[in-house]
C-alpha positions in Angstrom: 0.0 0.0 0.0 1.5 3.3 -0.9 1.3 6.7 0.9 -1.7 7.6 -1.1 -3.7 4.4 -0.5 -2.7 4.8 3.2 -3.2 8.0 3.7 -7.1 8.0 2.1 -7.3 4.8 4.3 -6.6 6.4 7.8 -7.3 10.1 7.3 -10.6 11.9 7.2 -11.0 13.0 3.7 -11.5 17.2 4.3 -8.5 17.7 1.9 -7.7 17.6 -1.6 -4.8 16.3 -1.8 -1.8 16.3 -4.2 -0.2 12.7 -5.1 2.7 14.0 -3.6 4.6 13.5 -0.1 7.7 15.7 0.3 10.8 14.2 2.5 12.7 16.9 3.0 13.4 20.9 2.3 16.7 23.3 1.7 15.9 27.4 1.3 13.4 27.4 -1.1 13.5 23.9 -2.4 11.5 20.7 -1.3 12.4 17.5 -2.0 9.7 14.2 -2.5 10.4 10.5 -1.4 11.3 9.8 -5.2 13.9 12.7 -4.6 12.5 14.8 -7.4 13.1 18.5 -6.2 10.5 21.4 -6.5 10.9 25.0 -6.4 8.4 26.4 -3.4 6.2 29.5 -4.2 3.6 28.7 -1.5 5.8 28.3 1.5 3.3 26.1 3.3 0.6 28.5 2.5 2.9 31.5 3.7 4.0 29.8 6.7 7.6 29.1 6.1 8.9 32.5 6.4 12.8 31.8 6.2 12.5 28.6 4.1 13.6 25.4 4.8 16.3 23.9 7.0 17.2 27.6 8.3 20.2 27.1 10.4 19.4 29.4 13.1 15.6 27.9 13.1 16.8 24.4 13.2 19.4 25.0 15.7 17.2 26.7 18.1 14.4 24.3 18.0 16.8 21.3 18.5 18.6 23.2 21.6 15.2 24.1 23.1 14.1 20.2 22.7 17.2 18.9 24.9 15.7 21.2 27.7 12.0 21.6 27.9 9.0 21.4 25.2 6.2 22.3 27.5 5.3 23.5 30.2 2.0 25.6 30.5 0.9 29.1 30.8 0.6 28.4 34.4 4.2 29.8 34.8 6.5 32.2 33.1 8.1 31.3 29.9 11.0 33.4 28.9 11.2 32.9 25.4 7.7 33.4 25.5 8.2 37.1 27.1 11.1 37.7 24.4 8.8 37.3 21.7 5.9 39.2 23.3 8.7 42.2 23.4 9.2 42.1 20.1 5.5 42.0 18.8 4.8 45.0 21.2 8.0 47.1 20.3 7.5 46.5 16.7 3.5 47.3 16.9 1.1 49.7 17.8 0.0 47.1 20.6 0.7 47.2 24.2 0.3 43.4 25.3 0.4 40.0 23.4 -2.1 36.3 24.3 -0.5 33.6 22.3 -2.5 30.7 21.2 -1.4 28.1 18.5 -2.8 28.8 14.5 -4.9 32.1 12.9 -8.4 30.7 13.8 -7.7 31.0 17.9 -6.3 34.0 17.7 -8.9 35.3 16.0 -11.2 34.0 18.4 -9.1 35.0 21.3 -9.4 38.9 19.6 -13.3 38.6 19.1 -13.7 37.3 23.1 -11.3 40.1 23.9 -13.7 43.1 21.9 -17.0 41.1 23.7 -15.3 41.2 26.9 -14.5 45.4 26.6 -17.5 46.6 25.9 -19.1 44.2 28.8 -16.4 45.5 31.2 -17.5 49.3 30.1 -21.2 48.2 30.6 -22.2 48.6 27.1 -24.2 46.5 25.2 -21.8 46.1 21.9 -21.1 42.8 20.8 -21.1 42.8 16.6 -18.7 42.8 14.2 -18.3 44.3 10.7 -16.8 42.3 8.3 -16.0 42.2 5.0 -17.0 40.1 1.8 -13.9 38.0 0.4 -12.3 38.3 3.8 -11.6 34.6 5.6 -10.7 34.6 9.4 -10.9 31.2 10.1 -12.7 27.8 10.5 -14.2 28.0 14.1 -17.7 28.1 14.3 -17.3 31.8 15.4 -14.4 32.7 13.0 -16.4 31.4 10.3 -19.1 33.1 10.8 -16.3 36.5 10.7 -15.6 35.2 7.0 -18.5 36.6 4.7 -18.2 33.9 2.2 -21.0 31.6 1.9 -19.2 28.7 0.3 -17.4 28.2 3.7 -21.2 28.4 5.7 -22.9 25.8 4.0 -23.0 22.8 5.8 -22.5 24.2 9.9 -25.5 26.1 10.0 -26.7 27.8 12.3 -24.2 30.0 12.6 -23.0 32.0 15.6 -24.7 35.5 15.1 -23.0 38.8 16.1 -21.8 39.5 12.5 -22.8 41.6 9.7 -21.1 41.9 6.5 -20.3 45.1 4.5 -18.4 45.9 0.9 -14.9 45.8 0.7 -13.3 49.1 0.0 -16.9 50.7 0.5 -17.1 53.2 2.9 -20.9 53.5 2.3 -21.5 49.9 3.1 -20.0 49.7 6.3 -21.9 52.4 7.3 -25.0 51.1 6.9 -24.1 48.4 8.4 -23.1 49.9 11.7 -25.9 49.8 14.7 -25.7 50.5 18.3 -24.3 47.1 19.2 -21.2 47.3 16.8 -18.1 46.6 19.1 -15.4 46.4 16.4 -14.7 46.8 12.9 -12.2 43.2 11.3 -10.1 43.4 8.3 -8.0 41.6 6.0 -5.7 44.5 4.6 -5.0 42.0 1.7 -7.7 39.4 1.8 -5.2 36.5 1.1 -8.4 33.1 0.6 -10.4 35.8 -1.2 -8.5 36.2 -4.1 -4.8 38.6 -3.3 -6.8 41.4 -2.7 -5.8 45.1 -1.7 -7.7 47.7 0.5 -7.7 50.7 -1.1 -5.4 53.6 1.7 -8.2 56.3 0.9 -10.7 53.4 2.3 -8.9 51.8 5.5 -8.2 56.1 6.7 -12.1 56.9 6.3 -12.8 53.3 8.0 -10.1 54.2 10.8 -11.2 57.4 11.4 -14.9 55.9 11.5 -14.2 53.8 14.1 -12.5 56.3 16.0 -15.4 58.7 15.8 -18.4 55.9 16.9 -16.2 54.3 19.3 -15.7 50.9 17.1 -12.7 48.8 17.8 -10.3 48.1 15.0 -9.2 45.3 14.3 -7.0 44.2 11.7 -6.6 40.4 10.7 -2.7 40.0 10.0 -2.5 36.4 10.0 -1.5 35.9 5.9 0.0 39.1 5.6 2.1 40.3 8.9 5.5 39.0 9.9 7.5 40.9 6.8 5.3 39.0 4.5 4.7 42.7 2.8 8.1 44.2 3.3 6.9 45.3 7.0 6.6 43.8 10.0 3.1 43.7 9.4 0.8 45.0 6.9 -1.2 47.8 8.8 2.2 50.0 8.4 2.0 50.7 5.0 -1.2 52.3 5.8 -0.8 55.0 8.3 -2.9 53.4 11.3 -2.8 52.0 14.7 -4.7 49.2 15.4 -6.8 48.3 18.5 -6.1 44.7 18.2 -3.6 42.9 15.6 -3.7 38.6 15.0 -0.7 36.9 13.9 -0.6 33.4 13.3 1.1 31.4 10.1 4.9 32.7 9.6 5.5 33.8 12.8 6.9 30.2 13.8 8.1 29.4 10.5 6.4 26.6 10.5 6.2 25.8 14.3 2.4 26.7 15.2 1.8 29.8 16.9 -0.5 32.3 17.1 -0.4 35.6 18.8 -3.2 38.4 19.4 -1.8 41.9 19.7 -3.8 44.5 22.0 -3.5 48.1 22.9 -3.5 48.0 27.2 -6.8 49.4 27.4 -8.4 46.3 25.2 -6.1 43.5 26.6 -7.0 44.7 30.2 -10.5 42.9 30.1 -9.0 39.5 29.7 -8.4 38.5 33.1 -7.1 35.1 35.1 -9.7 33.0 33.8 -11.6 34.4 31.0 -9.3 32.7 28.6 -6.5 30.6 27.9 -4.7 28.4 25.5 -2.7 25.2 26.7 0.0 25.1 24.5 0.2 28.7 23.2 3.8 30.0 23.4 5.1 27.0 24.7 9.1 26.6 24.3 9.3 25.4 21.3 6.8 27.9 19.3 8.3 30.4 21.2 12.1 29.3 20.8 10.9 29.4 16.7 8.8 32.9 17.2 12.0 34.9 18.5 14.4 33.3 15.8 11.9 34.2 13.0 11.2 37.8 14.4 14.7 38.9 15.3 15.6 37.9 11.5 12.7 39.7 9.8 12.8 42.6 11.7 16.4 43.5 10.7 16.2 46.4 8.1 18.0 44.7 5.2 16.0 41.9 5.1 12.6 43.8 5.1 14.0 45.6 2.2 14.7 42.7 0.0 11.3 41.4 0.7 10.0 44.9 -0.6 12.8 44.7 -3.3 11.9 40.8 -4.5 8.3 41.2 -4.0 8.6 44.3 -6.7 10.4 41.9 -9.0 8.2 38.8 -8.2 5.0 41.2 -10.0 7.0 42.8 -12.5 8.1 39.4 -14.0 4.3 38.3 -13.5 2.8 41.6 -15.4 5.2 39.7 -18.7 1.9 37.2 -19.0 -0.3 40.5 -19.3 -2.9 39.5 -16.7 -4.0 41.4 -13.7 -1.2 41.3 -10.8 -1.8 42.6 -7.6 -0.6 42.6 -4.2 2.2 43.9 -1.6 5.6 42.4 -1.3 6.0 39.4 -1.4 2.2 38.5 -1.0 1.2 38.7 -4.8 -2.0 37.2 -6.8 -2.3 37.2 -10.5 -6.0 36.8 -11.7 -6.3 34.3 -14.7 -9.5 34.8 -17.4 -12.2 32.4 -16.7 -11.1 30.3 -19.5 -7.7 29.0 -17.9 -8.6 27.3 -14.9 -6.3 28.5 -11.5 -6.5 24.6 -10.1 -5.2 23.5 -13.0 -2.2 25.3 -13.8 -1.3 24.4 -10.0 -1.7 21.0 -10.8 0.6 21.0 -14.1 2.7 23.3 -12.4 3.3 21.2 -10.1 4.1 17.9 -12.4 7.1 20.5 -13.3 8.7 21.0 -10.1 6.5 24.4 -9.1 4.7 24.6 -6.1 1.9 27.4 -6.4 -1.5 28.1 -4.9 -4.7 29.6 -5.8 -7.0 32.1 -4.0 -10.6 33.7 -4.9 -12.5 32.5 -7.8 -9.4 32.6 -10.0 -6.6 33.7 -8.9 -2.6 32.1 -8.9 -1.2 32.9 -5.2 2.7 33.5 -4.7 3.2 33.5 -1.3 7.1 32.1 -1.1 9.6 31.9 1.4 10.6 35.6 2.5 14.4 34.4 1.7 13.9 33.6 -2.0 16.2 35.8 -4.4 15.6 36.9 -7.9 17.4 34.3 -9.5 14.8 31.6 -7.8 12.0 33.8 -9.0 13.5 34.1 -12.6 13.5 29.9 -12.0 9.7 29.7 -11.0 8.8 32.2 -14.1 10.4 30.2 -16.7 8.3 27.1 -15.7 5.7 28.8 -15.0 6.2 30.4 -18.8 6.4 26.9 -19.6 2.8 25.7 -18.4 0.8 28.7 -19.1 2.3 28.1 -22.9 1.2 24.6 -22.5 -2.4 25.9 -21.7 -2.4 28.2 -24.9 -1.2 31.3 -23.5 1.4 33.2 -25.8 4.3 35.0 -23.6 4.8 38.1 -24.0 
C-alpha cells in the first residue's frame, strides 16, 4: 500500500490532496520520497517565512528540545516574554495572548472586543466584516468570514456578524448599529483572491471607528511577519490598530498564534476568561524569536520589498492582472484557464503554487527567496501557461 492508499485509508477526507509526499526541504527547495526537487512559491501557505532547514531555526528548536518542550501558561516562559517584546516594540499594541494557528487568535481577539465593551457596561457585541475576507474555520471565525461557500453545511451559525463591501465606505456604514463593538479586516484578503484595501478606504474606516467608538481590528494572520516588506501590513497604511492577530509565519512553520492588543483592550481579559494550553510553549516560542529577530532586521525587510517588486514585474510579462504587496502577490487568470489546474501541471514541473478567490494564482514564497529563484519559477511557469495556450509576452 503506498502513501496515497494509506493515507485515504486512515485520514478523514477534508483535503484535496496532491499525489505528492515531500521528505525533505533546503531554502526554497523541497524534495519528495522519489527525490524529485520542486521550487516552493507557496511556503506552506505562507507559513515558512525563512524557508527550509534555516540554520538558526533548526538550531534553536533542536537546543530548546534537549531542555523543555512544555510546560503551561501556568508559569512564566521566557522565550515566551522575548517574543511578546518584540511584537509590542514593533507594533502599535501594548500586550500579546498567544494561542497556537490564525483561527484561535482570532477568536481569542473577538472574546477580547466582547469582553471590553461588557467590562464598560455597554451593550456592543457585533462585528463588521468584509465580503472576500476569511478569518478562520471555528464556528465563530467562520461566521467572521463573509463567504458563503465556507457556511454551508454548519449552520446555524453563531450571530454577532454583519457583512459590508470591501473598500466601500458607504457599506460599512450602513451596516453599523448601536451594538457594533469592532470593525475586522483583511488588509490584503489572502483566501479571497490577493486582494488590496484601497489607503483612501482603510483612513475613512479608521477614522470611523474612532469617531463611533468601534474597535479596529485588523486580521494580519496571511499578511504580517514581513510577508509585505513590513513587519506587518497595517504600516504601510498610516494606522494604529486596536487589536492585531498573527498566526502562520510567525513560527516558521512551528504553530503559533499571537493576538496583539493596545492595554486598554487586553486589560478585560483576566485570570480566567481565557487561555490556551499550548500557546507560546518553548518550542513555538524558541521558533517565534528566531523568525522575528531575522525579519525585523532592516535589510531583510528591504529585499522582501525589493523581491516582491520583482516577483510582480516578472508576472505583469503574462499581461494579466497582478496585484498585491511584497512578497504577498496574486495574479487573476480569465475564466477560460482554470487556477487549479495550472497548480496542478505546475506542479508535475517542479513548481509549487496556490490559488486564491475564484481565480486567482497565489505566490506567497519563502521571504528568503532571491531573484534568480523567482526568474526559475517564471520560466516554468512560462512553460505551463504556454502549454495551456497562453502566448508569452
Amino acid at each position: 500500500m503506498n502513501f496515497v492508499e494509506e493515507g485515504n485509508k486512515y485520514l478523514v477526507g477534508n483535503y484535496s490532496r496532491f499525489p505528492v509526499s515531500f521528505e525533505k526541504g533546503e531554502g526554497v527547495y523541497l524534495y519528495d520520497t522519489e527525490g524529485k526537487k520542486y521550487l516552493d512559491f507557496l511556503a506552506g501557505i505562507a507559513v515558512n517565512t525563512l524557508g527550509y532547514n534555516h540554520p538558526k531555526l533548526t538550531n534553536a528548536i533542536c537546543e530548546q528540545s534537549k531542555k523543555l518542550l512544555h510546560v503551561s501558561n501556568l508559569f512564566y516562559i521566557q522565550p515566551q516574554i522575548n517574543v511578546a517584546k518584540i511584537l509590542v516594540e514593533n507594533s502599535s499594541g501594548d500586550k500579546v495572548f498567544f494561542s497556537n494557528s490564525g483561527a484561535e487568535a482570532n477568536e481569542a481577539a473577538i472574546k477580547m472586543v466582547r469582553k471590553y465593551f461588557y467590562d464598560k457596561g455597554q451593550h456592543k457585541y457585533e462585528m463588521i466584516t468584509f465580503k472576500g475576507g476569511f478569518h478562520g474555520r471555528t464556528l465563530k471565525t467562520l461566521a467572521a468570514t463573509a463567504q458563503p461557500k465556507y457556511h454551508e453545511g454548519f449552520e446555524p451559525l453563531p450571530e454577532g456578524f454583519r457583512y459590508a463591501e470591501f473598500n466601500n465606505i458607504k457599506s460599512v456604514k450602513e451596516n453599523i448599529s448601536s451594538k457594533t463593538a469592532a470593525v475586522m479586516i483583511e488588509l490584503i484578503q489572502g483566501e479571497g483572491g490577493i486582494n488590496p484595501a484601497d489607503k483612501e478606504f482603510v483612513n475613512e474606516l479608521y477614522n470611523l471607528c474612532k469617531q463611533e467608538d468601534i474597535l479596529f481590528v485588523v486580521d494580519e494572520v496571511q499578511t504580517g511577519i514581513g510577508r509585505t516588506g513590513k513587519i506587518f501590513a497595517y504600516q504601510h497604511y498610516g494606522i494604529e490598530p486596536d487589536i492585531i492577530t498573527s498566526a502562520k509565519g510567525l513560527g516558521g512553520g512551528i504553530p503559533i498564534g499571537a493576538t496583539i492588543a493596545k492595554e486598554e483592550v487586553a486589560k478585560s481579559l483576566t485570570p480566567g476568561t481565557h487561555g490556551s494550553t499550548f500557546g507560546g510553549n518553548y518550542i513555538a516560542s524558541v521558533s517565534a524569536e528566531v523568525v522575528l529577530k531575522e525579519i525585523t532586521k532592516p535589510e531583510f525587510l528591504e529585499k522582501v520589498s525589493k523581491n516582491g517588486k520583482y516577483l510582480a514585474e516578472r508576472l505583469k510579462e503574462f499581461n494579466f492582472n497582478v496585484k498585491g504587496i511584497g512578497l504577498m502577490v496574486g495574479m487573476d487568470l480569465p475564466e477560460n484557464i482554470n487556477a487549479s489546474e495550472i497548480v496542478k501541471k505546475s506542479l508535475e514541473n517542479g513548481l509549487i503554487l496556490g490559488t486564491a478567490g475564484k481565480n486567482t494564482l497565489r505566490f506567497v514564497p519563502p521571504l528568503v527567496i532571491n531573484e534568480k529563484e523567482i526568474d526559475e519559477g517564471i520560466d516554468i511557469l512560462k512553460k505551463v501557461l504556454t502549454w495551456f495556450g497562453v502566448n508569452y509576452a
